[in-house]
Each structure stands twice: as structure tokens, then as C-alpha cells.
C-alpha positions as CSV (number, residue, x, y, z in Angstrom):
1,X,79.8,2.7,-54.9
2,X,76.6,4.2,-55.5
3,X,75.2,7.4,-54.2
4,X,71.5,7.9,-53.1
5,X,69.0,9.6,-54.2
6,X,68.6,13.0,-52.5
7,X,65.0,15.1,-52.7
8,X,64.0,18.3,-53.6
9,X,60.6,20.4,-52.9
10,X,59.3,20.8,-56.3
11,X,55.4,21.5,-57.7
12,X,54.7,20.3,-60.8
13,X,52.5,23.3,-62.7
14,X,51.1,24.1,-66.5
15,X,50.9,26.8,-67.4
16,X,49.1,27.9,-71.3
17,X,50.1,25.1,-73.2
18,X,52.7,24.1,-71.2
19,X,54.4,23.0,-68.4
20,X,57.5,22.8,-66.3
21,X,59.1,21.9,-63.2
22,X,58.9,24.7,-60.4
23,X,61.6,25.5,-57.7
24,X,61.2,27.9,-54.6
25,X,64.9,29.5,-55.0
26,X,65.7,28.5,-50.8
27,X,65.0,24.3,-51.6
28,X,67.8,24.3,-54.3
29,X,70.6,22.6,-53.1
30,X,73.5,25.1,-52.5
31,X,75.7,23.9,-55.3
32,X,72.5,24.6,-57.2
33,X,71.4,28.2,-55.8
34,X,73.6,30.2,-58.0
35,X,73.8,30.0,-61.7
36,X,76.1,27.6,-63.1
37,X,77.3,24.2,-64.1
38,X,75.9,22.5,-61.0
39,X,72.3,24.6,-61.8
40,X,72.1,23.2,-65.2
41,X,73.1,19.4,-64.6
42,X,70.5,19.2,-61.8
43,X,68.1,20.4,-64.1
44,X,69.1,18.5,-66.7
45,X,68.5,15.4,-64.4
46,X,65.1,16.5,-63.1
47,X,63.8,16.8,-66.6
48,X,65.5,13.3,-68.3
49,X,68.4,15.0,-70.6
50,X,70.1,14.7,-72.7
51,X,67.6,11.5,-73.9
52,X,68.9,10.1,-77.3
53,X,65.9,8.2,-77.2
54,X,63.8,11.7,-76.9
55,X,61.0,10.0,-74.3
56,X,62.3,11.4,-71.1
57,X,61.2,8.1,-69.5
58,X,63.6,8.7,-66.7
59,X,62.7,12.4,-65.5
60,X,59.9,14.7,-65.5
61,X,60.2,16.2,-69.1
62,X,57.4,15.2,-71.7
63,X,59.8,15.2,-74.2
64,X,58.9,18.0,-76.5
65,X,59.6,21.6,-76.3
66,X,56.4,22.9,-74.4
67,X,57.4,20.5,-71.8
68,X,60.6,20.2,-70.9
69,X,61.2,23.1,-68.9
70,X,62.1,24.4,-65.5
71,X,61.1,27.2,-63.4
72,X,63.0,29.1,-60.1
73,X,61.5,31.7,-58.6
74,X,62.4,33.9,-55.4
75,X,61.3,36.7,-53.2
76,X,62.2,39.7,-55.7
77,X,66.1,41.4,-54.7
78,X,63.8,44.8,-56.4
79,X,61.6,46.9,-53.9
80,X,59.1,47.3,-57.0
81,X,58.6,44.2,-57.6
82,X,57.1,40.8,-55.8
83,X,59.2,38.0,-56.9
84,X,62.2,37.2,-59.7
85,X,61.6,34.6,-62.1
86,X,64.0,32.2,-64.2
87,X,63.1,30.3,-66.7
88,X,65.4,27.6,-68.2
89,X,64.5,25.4,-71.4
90,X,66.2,21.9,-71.0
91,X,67.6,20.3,-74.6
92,X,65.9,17.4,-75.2
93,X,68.7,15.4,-76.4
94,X,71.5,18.0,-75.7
95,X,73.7,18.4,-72.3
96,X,72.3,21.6,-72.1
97,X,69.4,24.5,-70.5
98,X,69.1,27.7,-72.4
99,X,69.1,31.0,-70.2
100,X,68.6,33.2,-73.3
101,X,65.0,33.8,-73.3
102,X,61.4,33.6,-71.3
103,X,58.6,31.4,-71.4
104,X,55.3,33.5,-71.9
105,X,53.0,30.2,-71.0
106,X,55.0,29.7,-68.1
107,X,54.8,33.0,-67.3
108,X,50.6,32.7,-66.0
109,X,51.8,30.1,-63.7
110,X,54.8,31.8,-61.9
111,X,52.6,34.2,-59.8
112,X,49.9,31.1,-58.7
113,X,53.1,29.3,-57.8
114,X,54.4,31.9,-55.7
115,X,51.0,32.1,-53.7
116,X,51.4,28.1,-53.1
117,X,54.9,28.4,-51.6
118,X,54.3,31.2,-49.7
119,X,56.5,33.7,-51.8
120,X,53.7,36.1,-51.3
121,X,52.6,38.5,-48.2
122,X,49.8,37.2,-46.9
123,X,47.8,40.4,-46.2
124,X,48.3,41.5,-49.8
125,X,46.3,38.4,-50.8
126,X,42.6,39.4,-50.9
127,X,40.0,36.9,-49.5
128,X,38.0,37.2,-52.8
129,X,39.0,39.4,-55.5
130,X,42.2,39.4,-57.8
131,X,45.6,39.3,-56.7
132,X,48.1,41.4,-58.5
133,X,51.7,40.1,-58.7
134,X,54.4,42.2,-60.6
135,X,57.4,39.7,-61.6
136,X,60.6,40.6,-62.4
137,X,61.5,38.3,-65.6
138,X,65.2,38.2,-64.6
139,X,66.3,35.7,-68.2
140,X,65.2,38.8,-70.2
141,X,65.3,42.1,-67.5
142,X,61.2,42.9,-67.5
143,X,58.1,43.6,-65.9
144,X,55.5,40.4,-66.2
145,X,52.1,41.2,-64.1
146,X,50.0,39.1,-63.8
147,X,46.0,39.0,-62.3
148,X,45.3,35.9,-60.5
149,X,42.0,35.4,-59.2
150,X,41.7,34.2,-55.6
151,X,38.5,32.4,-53.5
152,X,38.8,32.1,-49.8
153,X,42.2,33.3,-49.5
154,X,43.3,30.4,-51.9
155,X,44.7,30.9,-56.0
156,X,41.2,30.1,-58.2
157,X,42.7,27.5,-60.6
158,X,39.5,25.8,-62.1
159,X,37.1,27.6,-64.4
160,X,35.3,28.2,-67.9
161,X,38.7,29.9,-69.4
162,X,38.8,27.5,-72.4
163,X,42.4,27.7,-74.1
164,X,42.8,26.3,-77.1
165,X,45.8,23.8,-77.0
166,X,44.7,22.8,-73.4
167,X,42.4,20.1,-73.3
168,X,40.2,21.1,-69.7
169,X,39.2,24.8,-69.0
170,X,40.0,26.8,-65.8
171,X,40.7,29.8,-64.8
172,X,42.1,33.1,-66.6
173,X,44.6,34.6,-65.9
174,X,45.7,37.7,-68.2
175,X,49.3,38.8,-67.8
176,X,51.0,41.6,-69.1
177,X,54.5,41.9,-70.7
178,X,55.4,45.2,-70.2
179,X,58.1,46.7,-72.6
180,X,58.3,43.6,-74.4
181,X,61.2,44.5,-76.6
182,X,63.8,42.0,-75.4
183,X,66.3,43.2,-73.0
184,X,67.8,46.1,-73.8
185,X,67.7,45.4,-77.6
186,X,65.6,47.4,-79.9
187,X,62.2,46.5,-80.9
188,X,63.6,46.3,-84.8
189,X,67.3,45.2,-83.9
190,X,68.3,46.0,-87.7
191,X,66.4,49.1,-87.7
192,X,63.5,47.9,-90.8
193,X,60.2,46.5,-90.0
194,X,60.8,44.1,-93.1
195,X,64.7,42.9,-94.8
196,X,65.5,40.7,-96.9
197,X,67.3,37.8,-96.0
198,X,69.2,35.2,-98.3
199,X,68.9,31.4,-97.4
200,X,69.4,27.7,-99.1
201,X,66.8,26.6,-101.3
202,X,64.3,29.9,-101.1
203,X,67.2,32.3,-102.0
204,X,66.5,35.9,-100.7
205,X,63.0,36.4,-98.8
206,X,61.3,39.4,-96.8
207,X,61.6,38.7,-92.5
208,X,60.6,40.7,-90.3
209,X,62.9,40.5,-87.5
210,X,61.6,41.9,-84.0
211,X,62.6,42.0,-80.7
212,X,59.4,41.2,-78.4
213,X,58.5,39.2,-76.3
214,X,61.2,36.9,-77.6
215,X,63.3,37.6,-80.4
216,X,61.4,36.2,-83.5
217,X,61.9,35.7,-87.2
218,X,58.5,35.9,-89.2
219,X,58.5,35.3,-92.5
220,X,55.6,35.1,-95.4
221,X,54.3,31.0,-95.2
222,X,54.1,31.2,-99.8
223,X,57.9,32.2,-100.2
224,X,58.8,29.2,-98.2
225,X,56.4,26.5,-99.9
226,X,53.5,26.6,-96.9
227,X,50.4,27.7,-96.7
228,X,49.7,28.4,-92.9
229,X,46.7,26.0,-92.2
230,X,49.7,23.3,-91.4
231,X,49.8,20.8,-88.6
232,X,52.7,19.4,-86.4
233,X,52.8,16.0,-88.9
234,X,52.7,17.9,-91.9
235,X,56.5,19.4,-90.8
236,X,57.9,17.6,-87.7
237,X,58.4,14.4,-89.9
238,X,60.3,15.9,-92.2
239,X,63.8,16.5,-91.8
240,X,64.8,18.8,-94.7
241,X,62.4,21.1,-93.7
242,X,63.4,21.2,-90.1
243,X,66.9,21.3,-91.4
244,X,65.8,24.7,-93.4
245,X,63.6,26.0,-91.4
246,X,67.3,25.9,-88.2
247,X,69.4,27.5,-91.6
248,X,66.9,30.4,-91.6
249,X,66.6,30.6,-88.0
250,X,70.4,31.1,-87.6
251,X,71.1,33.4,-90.4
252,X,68.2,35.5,-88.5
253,X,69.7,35.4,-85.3
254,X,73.2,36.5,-87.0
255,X,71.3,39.3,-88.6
256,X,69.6,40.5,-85.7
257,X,73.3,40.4,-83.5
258,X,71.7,37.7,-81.3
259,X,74.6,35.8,-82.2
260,X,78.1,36.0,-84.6
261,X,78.0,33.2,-87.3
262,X,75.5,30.3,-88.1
263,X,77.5,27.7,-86.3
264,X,76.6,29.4,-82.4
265,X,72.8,28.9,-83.1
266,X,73.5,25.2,-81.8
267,X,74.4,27.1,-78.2
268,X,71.3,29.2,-78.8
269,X,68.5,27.0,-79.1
270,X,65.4,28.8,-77.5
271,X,66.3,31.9,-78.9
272,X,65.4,33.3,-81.5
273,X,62.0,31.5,-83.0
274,X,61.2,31.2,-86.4
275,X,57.4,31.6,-87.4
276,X,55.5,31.9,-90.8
277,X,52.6,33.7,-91.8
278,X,49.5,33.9,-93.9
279,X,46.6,35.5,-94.8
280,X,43.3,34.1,-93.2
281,X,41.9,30.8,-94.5
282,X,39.8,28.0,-93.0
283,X,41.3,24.6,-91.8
284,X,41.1,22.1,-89.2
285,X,42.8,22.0,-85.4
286,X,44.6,19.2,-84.5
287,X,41.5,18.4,-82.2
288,X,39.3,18.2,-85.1
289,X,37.8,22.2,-84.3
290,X,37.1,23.6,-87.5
291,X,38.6,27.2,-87.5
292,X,37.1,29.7,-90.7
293,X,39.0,31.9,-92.4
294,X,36.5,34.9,-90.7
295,X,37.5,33.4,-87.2
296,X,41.0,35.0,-87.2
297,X,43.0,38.0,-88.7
298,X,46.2,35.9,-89.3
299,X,47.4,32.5,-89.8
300,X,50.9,32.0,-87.6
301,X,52.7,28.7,-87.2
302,X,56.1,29.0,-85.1
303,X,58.8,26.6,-84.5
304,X,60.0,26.0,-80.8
305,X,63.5,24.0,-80.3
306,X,63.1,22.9,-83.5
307,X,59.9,21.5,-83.9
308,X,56.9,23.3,-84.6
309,X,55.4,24.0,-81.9
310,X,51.3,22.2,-81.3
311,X,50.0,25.8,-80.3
312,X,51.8,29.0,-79.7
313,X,54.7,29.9,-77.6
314,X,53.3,32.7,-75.1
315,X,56.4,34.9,-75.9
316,X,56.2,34.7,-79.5
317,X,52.3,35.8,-79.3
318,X,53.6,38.3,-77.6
319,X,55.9,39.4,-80.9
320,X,52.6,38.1,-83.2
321,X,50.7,40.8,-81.0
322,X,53.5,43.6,-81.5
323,X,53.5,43.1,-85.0
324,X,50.4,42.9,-85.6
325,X,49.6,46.3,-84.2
326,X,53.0,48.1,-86.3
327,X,51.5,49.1,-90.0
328,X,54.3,47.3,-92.7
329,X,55.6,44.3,-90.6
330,X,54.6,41.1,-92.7
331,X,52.4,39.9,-89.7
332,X,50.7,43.2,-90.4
333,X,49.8,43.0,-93.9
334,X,49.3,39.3,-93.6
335,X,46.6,40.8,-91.1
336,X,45.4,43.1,-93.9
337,X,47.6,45.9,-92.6
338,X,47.0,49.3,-90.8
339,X,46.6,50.0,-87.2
340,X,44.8,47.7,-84.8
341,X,45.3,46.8,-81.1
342,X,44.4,43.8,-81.2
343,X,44.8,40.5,-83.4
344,X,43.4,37.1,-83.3
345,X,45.4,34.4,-84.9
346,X,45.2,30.8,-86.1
347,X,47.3,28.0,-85.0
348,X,47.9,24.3,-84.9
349,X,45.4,23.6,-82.1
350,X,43.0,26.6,-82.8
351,X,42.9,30.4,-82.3
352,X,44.6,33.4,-79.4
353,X,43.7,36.4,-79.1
354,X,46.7,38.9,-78.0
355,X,46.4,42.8,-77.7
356,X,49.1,45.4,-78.4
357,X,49.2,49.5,-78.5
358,X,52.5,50.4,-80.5
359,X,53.0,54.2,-80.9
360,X,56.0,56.2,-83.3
361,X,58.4,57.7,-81.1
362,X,61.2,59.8,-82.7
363,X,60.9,57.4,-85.9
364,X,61.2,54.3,-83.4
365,X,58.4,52.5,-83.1
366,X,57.4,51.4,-79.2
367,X,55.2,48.6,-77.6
368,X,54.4,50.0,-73.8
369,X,52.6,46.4,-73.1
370,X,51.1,43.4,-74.5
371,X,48.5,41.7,-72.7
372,X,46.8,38.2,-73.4
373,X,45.0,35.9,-71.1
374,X,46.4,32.0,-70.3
375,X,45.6,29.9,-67.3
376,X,47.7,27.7,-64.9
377,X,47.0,24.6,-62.2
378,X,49.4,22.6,-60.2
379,X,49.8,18.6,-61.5
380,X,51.6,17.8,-58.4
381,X,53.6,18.6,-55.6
382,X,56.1,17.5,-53.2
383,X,59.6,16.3,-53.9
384,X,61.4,15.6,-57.2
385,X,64.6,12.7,-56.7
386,X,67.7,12.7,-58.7
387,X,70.9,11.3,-58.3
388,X,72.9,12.8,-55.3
389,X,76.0,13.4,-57.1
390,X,74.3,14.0,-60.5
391,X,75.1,17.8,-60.2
């Protein structure tokens, strides 16, 4: 006998260059309020996964990494702070929602959402003016505050803010990552702001390995056969590569203690990225924008569940903009090295800016914030149906 659909309140939101499902904590069903295995099959279901056909036709996941995702957020259980925010990344084709890590795009949208579902105090919110939210990121244990400007009471979400990777501009919205280093991990887990690690095909290569933002492997774009200025075709079509670019990501992860042997990375998809680097050079955005080398400091291309990614995760511009501003890291001297607070980099769809202060404390080097600016807008809102015994 079949079981009917149920509905849940749900507000469909980008935010950067991507987007996500968002949940007021209170709709989820109670199976679903508290974390597991009902949690992540509802998900699971809202987005379309697992999908062997990888098309999501039958959910609200686009199908690739910057778009199948899902967002809870509460009334924050810390006096500090305004709300909590969870972030979970859905598999595509796997039975299965990483917790490990945070969504920095995501992130610009969390405090406009909170606003729409009435999350917020309503004599905090200026009439005009900008609205300060402090989120407490509860995948990773940080601060996230974000400035969302507000017009007659109401979130400001159109605008000039042109984002490169979004196709309409709207309105900015800087956030800040405060303490970035992930967790309670160090900002250099291995203790080097460049190792050497040994993989198939390259043999050894330098990585820097840091802990910001997300956890995310860099490593030089020549020792690996790249050149920086490439596209999503020139590397998602090609299987070996994807294949050796997942072998270096999980003998990272094992070096950095994120997990024990090469064979967990399967359980850790979101976490840690893998991104190479290059000195500055001029190419061509996927939308045809021609980007010179004298428009950017560094060339960065990053993988995201596997695939490399059309833009730039927010959280790993957040570890482009820590090591950027530490003197040594190969980010650094891909930059043309020395101190700097800020860096501009290129990517597959055109250029970020992110800023970083990191200081020497003790002989450990510290990153007290990042800041970079994103935008956000609701799609659509109202009720999401699945299945009611899908979870």
C-alpha cells in the first residue's frame, strides 16, 4: 500500500555560486529534528539521491556539487550568538550527506534566510541600514557574521553586486569567517606551511595542507600537468584525472589526520578539497570574460565532490585568502610571495577577491578573520513533498 506524500516548509535560496534547500529547524518532522539516519534520508529525498543517472530529475538537487545541498538553521542554543547553522552536502549518486564541513557560499544566504522565517528579533532589524547577524557554524564550531543590508524593514536582495559565477547581480553581502582554522585543528595540521607528499603518477610533490575555512590541499598546477587557466571540460571529462586528482585528495586527508587510511575518503566526501595553483596568466571564463594575467594575483582551480568546481567554493576562498596572506605557502609564492592582506584570484568563471590578516604567534601562525563579499536571493518558497515514509 502506498504512503502519501507529506509537506514540509522549505525556501529555496542561492547563495554565491550556489544553492541549497533551507529548513527552519521547528518544520522538520520529529524523526528529522535531531541528527541521524532519519535526518539524512529525508534529505537525501528532498534533493533526488542517490541518482545513478546524476540529473536529480526527481528532487530539488541540480545535480552537481554547488547544488545539491541542504541548509537547517535555528534560534542559536549560545547567548552570543543569533542563530546555529548546519550545512549538509548530499552525494549525488551516494546514500549519503556529509556533516564534515561548511558551505562558505551558503553561508551569505543563512542570515537573509533567517530574517524571512522570522528567526530574527524584530526590533534588532533596522528599517534602513545593515543588519548584523553573528551565526554560530555548528558543522565546523565558528563564528560566521554576516552584514545584510535591509530596505523598509525587509532583507535588500537585488543590486549592482556582480559575482562572477552568478549570472544576475544583486546585493552584497560581506561575511566574515572568524578564526577560520577548522574546528579545533591547527591552521597547519602537520605543523609546515609546505610537505611533500608522494602520489601515483606525479611521485613526490610540495602541498600545502591548511586548515581554513575548510580543510584544503593546494598544490603547484606544473607538478601535476596543468596550467591553471583550465575549465570544467578540460577535467570533468576525464576520468583518470578525476581518479588522481581523489588519490591525492585522500593521501592529504590521511596526512593532515582528517582521516586514517585512503580507503575512509569515500565516507569523507566534502572534506578535505583539493585545489591547484599558478602564477598569473591570461585566459578565458567559461562566459566568454576575458581575464588578464594583471587582473589577478593567483590562478586557483579547486575540486568540490569530485568535480572541479565552475567557480570557487566560499570556504576554500576562505583557505586561498589565509594562504595567501602567510609568506612560504605555495598559494603565496604562486602570488609572488611576502605579506599581503588581500588577494584576488582567477577561476573557471572569472575572478574573487578575499582578504586575510595572518600574524606569527609563538612560531604559530594565526588568521583572526577572513572576510569576502557574496550575495543571496530566495528562488522559492513554501513546501517541499517527499515520500511520507521515505525517512
Amino acid at each position: 500500500m502506498s504512503v502519501p506524500q507529506i509537506r514540509i516548509p522549505a525556501t529555496y535560496m542561492r547563495g554565491g555560486t550556489s544553492k541549497g534547500v533551507f529548513f527552519n529547524l521547528a518544520d522538520l518532522p520529529d524523526a528529522a529534528k535531531v541528527p541521524g539516519q532519519a535526518r539524512d534520508a529525508l534529505l537525501l529525498r528532498v534533493i533526488g539521491s542517490p541518482d545513478p543517472y546524476a540529473k536529480h530529475t526527481d528532487g530539488m538537487g541540480g545535480a552537481t556539487s554547488s547544488t545539491s545541498k541542504t541548509v537547517i538553521v535555528s534560534k542559536s542554543e549560545r547567548d552570543d550568538h543569533d542563530i546555529d547553522y548546519l550545512f549538509g552536502q548530499v552525494s549525488i549518486d551516494k546514500p549519503f550527506v556529509d556533516w564534515s564541513g561548511n558551505c562558505g557560499n551558503l553561508s551569505a544566504a543563512v542570515g537573509p534566510f533567517a530574517v524571512h522565517a522570522g528567526l530574527i528579533d524584530r526590533d534588532s532589524i533596522p528599517h534602513n541600514g545593515t543588519l548584523t547577524v553573528k551565526i554560530w557554524q555548528v558543522n565546523i564550531q565558528k563564528t560566521i557574521i554576516a552584514h545584510i543590508p535591509i530596505v523598509d524593514g525587509q532583507v535588500q536582495e537585488t543590486g549592482d553586486f556582480e559575482l562572477d559565477g552568478v549570472t544576475f547581480p544583486a546585493a552584497e553581502v560581506p561575511v566574515e569567517f572568524v578564526d577560520p582554522a577548522d574546528g579545533e585543528g591547527a591552521l597547519f595540521p602537520t605543523g609546515n606551511i609546505v610537505d611533500d607528499i608522494t602520489v601515483p603518477k606525479f611521485g613526490t610533490i610540495k602541498a600545502t595542507l591548511i586548515n581554513a575555512g575548510i580543510p584544503t590541499i593546494f598544490v603547484n598546477a606544473e607538478d601535476i600537468g596543468y596550467t591553471g587557466t583550465e575549465l570544467q571540460d578540460d577535467i570533468n571529462g576525464d576520468s583518470a584525472a578525476l581518479e588522481q586528482f581523489e588519490s591525492m585528495r585522500a593521501i592529504g586527508a590521511v596526512k593532515m589526520g582528517l582521516i586514517n587510511s585512503v580507503e575512509e575518503a569515500a565516507t569523507r566526501q566534502h572534506t578535505p578539497k583539493i585545489a591547484f595553483v599558478s602564477k598569473p596568466a591570461r585566459y578565458r571564463a567559461s562566459s566568454g570574460k576575458d581575464i588578464g594575467a594583471q587582473d589577478i594575483d593567483v590562478l586557483v582551480r579547486a575540486l568540490s565532490m569530485g568535480k572541479l568546481h565552475h567557480a570557487m567554493m566560499g570556504t576554500a576562498a576562505v583557505a586561498i585568502g589565509t594562504a595567501a596572506a602567510i609568506p612560504g605557502t605555495l598559494v603565496n609564492l604562486a602570488a609572488g610571495g611576502g605579506e599581503r592582506e588581500k588577494v584576488t584570484f582567477g577561476h573557471p568563471s572569472g575572478t574573487l577577491t578575499v582578504g586575510a590578516k595572518a600574524v606569527l604567534d609563538n612560531g604559530d601562525w594565526k588568521v583572526a578573520k577572513a572576510i569576502m563579499s557574496r550575495s543571496a536571493r530566495i528562488l522559492m518558497e513554501g513546501w517541499v513533498r517527499v515520500p511520507g515514509d521515505c525517512f
